[in-house]
Structures are given as C-alpha cells and as structure tokens.
C-alpha positions in Angstrom: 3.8 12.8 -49.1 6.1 15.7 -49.9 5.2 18.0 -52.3 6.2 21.8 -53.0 3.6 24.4 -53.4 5.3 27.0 -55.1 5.8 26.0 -58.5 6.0 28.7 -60.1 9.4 29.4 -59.6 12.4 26.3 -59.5 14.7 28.0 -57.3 12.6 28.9 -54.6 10.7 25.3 -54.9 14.5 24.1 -54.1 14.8 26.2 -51.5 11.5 25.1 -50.1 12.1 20.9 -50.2 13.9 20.6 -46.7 11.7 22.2 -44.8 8.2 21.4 -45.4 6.2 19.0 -43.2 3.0 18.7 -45.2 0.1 16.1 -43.9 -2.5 14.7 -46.7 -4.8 14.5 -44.0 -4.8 16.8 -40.6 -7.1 14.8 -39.3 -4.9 12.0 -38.7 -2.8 14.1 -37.2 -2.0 14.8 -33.4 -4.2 17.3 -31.4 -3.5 20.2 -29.5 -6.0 22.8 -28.8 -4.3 25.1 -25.9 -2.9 28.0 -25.2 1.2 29.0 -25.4 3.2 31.8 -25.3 6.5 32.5 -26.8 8.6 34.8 -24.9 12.0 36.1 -24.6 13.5 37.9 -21.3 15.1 41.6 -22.7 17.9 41.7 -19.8 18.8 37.8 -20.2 18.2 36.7 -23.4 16.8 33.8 -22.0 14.2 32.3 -23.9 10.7 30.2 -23.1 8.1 28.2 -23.8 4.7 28.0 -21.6 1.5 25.4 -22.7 -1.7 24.3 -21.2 -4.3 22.1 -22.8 -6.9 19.5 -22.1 -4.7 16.7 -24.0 -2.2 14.5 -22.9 1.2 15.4 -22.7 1.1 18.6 -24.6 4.6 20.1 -23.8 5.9 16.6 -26.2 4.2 18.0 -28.8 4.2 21.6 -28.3 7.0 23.4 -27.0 10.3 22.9 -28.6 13.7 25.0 -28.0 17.6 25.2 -28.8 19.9 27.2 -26.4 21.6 30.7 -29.2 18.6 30.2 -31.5 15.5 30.3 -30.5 11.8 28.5 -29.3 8.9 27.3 -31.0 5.1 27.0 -29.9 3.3 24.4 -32.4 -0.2 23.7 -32.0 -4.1 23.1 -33.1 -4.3 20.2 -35.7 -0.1 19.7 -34.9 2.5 19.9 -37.5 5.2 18.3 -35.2 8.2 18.9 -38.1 7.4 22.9 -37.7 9.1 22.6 -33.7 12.7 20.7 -35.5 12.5 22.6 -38.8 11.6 25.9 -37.2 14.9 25.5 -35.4 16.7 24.2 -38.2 16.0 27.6 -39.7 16.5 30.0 -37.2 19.9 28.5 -36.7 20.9 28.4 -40.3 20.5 32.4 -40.3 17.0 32.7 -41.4 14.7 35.2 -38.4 11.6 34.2 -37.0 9.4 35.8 -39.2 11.5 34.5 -42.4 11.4 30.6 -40.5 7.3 30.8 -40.2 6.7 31.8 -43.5 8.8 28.9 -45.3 7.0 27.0 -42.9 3.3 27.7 -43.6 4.0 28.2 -47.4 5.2 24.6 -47.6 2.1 22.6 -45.4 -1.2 21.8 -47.0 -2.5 21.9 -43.3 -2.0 25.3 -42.6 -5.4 26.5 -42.7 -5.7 23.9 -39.4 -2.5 25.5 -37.7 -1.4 27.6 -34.6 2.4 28.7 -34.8 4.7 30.8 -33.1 8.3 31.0 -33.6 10.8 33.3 -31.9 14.3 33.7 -32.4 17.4 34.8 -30.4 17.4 38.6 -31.7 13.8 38.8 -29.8 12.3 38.8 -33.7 8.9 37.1 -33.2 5.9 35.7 -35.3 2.4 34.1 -34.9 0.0 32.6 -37.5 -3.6 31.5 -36.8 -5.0 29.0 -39.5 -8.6 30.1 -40.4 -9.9 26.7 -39.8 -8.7 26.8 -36.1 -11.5 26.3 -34.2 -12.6 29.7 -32.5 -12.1 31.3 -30.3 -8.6 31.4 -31.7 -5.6 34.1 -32.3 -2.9 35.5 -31.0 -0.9 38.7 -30.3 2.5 39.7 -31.4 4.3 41.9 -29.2 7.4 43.1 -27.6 10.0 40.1 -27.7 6.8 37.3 -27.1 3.9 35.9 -28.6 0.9 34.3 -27.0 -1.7 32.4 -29.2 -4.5 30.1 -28.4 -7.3 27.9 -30.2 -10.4 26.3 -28.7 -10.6 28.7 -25.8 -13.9 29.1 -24.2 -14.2 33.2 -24.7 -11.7 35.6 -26.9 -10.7 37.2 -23.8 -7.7 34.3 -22.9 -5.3 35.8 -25.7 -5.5 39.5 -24.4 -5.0 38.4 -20.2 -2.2 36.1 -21.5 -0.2 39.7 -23.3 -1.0 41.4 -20.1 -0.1 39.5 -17.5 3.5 39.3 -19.7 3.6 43.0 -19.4 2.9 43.0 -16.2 5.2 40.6 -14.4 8.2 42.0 -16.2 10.1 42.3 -12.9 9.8 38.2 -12.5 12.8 35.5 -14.0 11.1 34.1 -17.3 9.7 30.7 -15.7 8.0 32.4 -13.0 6.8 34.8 -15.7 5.3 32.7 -18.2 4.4 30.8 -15.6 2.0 33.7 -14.8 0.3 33.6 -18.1 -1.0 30.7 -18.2 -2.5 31.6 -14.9 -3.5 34.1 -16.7 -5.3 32.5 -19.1 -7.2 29.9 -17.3 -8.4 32.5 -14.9 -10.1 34.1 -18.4 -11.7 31.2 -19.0 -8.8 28.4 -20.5 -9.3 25.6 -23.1 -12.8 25.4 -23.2 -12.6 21.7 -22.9 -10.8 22.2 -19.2 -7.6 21.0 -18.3 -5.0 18.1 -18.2 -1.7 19.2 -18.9 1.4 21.8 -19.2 5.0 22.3 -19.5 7.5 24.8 -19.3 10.6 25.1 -21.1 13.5 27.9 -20.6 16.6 27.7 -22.8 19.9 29.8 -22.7 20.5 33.1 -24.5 24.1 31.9 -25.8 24.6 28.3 -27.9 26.1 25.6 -26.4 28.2 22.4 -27.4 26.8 20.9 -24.1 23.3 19.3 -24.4 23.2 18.7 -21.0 23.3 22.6 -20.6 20.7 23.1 -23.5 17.5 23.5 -21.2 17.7 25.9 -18.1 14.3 24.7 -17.4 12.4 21.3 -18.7 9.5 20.7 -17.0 5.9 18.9 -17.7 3.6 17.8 -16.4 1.3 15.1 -18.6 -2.1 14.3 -17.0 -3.7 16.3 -13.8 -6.7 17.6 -12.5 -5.3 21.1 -12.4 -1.6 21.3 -14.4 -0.9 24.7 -13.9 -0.6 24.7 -9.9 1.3 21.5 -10.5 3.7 23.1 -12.6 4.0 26.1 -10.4 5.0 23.1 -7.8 7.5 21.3 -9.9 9.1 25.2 -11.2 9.7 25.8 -7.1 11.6 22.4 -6.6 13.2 22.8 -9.3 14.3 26.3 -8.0 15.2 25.0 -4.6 17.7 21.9 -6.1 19.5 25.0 -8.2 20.5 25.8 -5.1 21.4 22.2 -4.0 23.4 21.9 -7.3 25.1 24.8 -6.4 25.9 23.2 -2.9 26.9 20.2 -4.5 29.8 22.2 -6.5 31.0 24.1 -3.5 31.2 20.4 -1.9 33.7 19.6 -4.9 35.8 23.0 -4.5 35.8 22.3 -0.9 34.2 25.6 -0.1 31.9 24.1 2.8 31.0 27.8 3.6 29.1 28.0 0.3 28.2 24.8 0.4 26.2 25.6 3.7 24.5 29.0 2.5 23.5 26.8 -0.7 21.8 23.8 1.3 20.4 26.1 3.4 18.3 28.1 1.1 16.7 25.2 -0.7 16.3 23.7 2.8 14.2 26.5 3.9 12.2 26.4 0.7 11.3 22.8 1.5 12.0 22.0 5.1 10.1 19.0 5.0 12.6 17.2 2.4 14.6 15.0 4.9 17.7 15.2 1.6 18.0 19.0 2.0 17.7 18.6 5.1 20.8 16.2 5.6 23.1 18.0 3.4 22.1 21.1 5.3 23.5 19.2 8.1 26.4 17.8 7.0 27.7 21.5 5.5 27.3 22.5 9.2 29.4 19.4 10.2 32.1 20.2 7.9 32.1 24.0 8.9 32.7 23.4 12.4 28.8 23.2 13.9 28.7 19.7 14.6 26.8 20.7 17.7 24.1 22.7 16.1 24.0 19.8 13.2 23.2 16.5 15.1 19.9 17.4 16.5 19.4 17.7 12.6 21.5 14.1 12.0 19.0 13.1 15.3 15.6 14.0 13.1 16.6 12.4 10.0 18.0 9.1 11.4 14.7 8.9 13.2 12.7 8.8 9.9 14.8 6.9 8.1 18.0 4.6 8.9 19.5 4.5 6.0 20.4 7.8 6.0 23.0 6.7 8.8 24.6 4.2 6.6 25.0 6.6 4.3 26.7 9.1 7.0 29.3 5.8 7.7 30.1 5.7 3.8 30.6 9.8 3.1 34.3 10.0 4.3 36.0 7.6 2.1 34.8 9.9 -0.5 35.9 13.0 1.6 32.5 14.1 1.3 32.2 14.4 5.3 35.7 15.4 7.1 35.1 14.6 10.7 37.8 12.7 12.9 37.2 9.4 14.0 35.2 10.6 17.5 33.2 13.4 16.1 31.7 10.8 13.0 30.9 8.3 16.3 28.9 11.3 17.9 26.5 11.3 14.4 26.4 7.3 14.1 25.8 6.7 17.5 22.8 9.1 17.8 
C-alpha cells in the first residue's frame, strides 16, 4: 500500500519511503471534521493541542505531542501516521514546515486532508486539502495554527486566531481552551458537538514518559464537550496543587503541604479528599483544634475515611501522639 510519488528523482524517493502514510481509499479511513489549533506559549515554550468535533473520541485521533519537539493537529478524512511520523521528523532535525511537506508529498489522500504541525522553535505550518469539505482553512500565525473543516460559516477559523491573540496573558490550557470557545460561539462543526481534548506538552525533552504530557485531557462523547473540558482542565489544576502537597508530605515540609491542600481545597470545597488532606496538613502543623471539626464533616459522610486516619501513622503520614489520634478517631 506504500508507494512513493516522486519518481523522478532516486534519492529523494529514498528519502521519502519512511515517512509516508498513503491510503488507497480515504474513504475507509477514520473521520474527523473539527476544529484545532496548534499553539505554542512564547514565554514557556510550552506547547498545545485543542480539538472539538461532532465524532467520537476525537483527541485519539487528532492531537498528538512529544515533550523538546513539537505537536501535531491531524484531521478531515484522517491520516493517523501524519501525528507519529510528524514527530518522527521534527525530532530527527527536520522544522515544521520541512515535516508537512514530506508528509503531504508522500499521501495519495492529501487532497482530503487538514494538517498542522508545529515544532519546538515556534516554526509552524497548515495545509487544507481542496477536497475538504467547506467551509474549511486555516491561518498561520505567530507561534500557532488554527484550522478547521466542515464548519457551519467561514467565520470559526478567524474567532479561533483572535481569541489566541487575545488571551495571551492566560497559561496555554486555559488559552486554547478559549478558542474553541471561540469557535463554537462562531458557529462550530456544523454537524454540532460530541467531543474534545486538550493536550499540553513541555518545552524541554524528557527521558521520563510519565513527564511527557503537562496536560492530557479528553473528553469522548457529551452533549456539550467544551464546558466539560473546561471542568476536567480546573480539576486538573486543583490536584497540581494536591500533587504538590503530596511532595511536601514526603519532604516533611507540612507547612507547604498545608498552603498546597488548601488551595485546591478551596477550588473544590465540596471534594471530601481535598478536604481531608487539608485537614490532616493542619493536624501535622499544630491545628488539631481548627482540623477536627473538618475530621467531624468528613467522618460523617463517609466512615471509611476514619479507618483510613487509624492506618496514616505507621506510614508517618500523620504524626500525632497516641491521645491527640484518639481525639480524631473518637469523633
């Protein structure tokens, strides 16, 4: 099913083999009419991915990213090799612009295909097949891209560029995040809505996968994706902090600890978990007073949360004496 299309010339033709992902038939292939952006944050170097379509689970076939090297937006009649190969490039040296066009030179499909790749440097590019189905394009700007196909009016694309410019002072989640509020508010995938996702990787490489994605979230099927999203982006914000708590509990810097479960506690004070490590920071930093009515509210809702109080001092987790852990079990 591989072919090359540049005959013409042997040594380019071998330098094409590797990377192309050509389809006999788009049609077969998976859909994904939607709109994305590409962006990268100038002060950061972070870089993101932001989708909405009416299809399921777009952000599996749309949004791919590598921490040093750079993100990829693949869409319309998918070509799902340009997300790995695009990356694959951009981290064997070649830009963003010199990535796409090995890519569309070697796919049959391209007249079918939405693209955007941009790499670490902030060098970005777009293509619009001319078989996308209207209204489709895209604008190139300043360190982002945002492209779309199947949109009820040509006035998505432009509100997506603007609102980038515009919320420039926001962290890059919240930012993108913007845009595709953006672009529904102009009128979105004419088809409606069912799902999004959000990626964020790091400006620098990493040997650590687990450290790969600053931000991976998605959400598959939903009435209304992009609120959901927006939802899922602010708990994820809130358990940054809990994460952070959760390493001041290993350094034994309870003071930390405290500000840490605190903030994401006040950013869901409902969440009876942020609530109880809010309580036991104040424990260990010598407000067991102020903490059991806390301890008090949570046991109430749920026991178990007492059993696990009994268990947290073998792991020196809580450091209470004997009398002051009876005060919280006993409540």
């Amino acid at each position: 099913m591989k072919k090359s299309v540049l005959k013409s010339s042997l040594l380019i033709t071998v330098i094409l083999l590797p990377y192309l992902g050509i389809a006999q038939n788009v049609y077969n292939e998976n859909f994904a009419h939607t709109f994305s952006i590409v962006a990268r944050d100038k002060t950061t170097g972070e870089m993101a991915v932001g989708v909405q379509s009416h299809w399921f689970s777009v952000g599996t076939l749309v949004a791919w990213g590598k921490s040093g090297v750079g993100v990829v937006a693949t869409q319309s009649f998918v070509n799902p090799a340009f997300g790995p190969e695009g990356l694959k490039l951009m981290e064997e040296g070649k830009n963003a612009r010199e990535a796409l066009e090995l890519l569309i030179a070697g796919d049959d499909g391209r007249d079918f295909r939405q693209v955007a790749l941009l790499d670490a440097k902030g060098i970005v590019n777009a293509f619009t097949g001319k078989k996308c189905v209207e209204s489709a394009h895209h604008i190139v700007g300043d360190n982002f891209s945002v492209q779309a196909n199947m949109m009820l009016n040509n006035k998505v694309v432009p509100a997506m560029a603007e609102a980038f410019k515009k919320y420039n002072n926001l962290p890059l989640a919240e930012r993108v995040l913007k845009v595709l509020e953006a672009a529904q508010k102009a009128g979105g995938d004419i088809r409606g809505k069912q799902s999004a996702a959000i990626i964020v990787v790091n400006a620098e490489k990493t040997d650590k996968p687990w450290l790969d994605k600053k931000v991976d979230l998605r959400i598959d099927d939903d009435e209304n994706p992009i609120p959901a999203l927006s939802r899922l982006l602010n708990i994820h914000r809130a358990y940054e902090h809990m994460n952070r708590g959760d390493l001041a509990v290993e350094l034994n810097d309870m003071k930390t600890a405290l500000n840490e479960y605190g903030a994401a506690e006040k950013m869901f004070p409902d969440n009876l978990e942020m609530k109880y490590w809010k309580a036991i920071a104040m424990a260990n930093n010598n407000q067991l007073d102020k903490a059991l009515p806390i301890f008090k509210e949570i046991f109430a809702k749920d026991k178990n949360w007492r059993e696990m109080t009994r268990r947290l001092p073998q792991s020196g987790i809580l450091n209470l004496s004997a009398s002051d852990l009876k005060k919280i079990i006993d409540l």
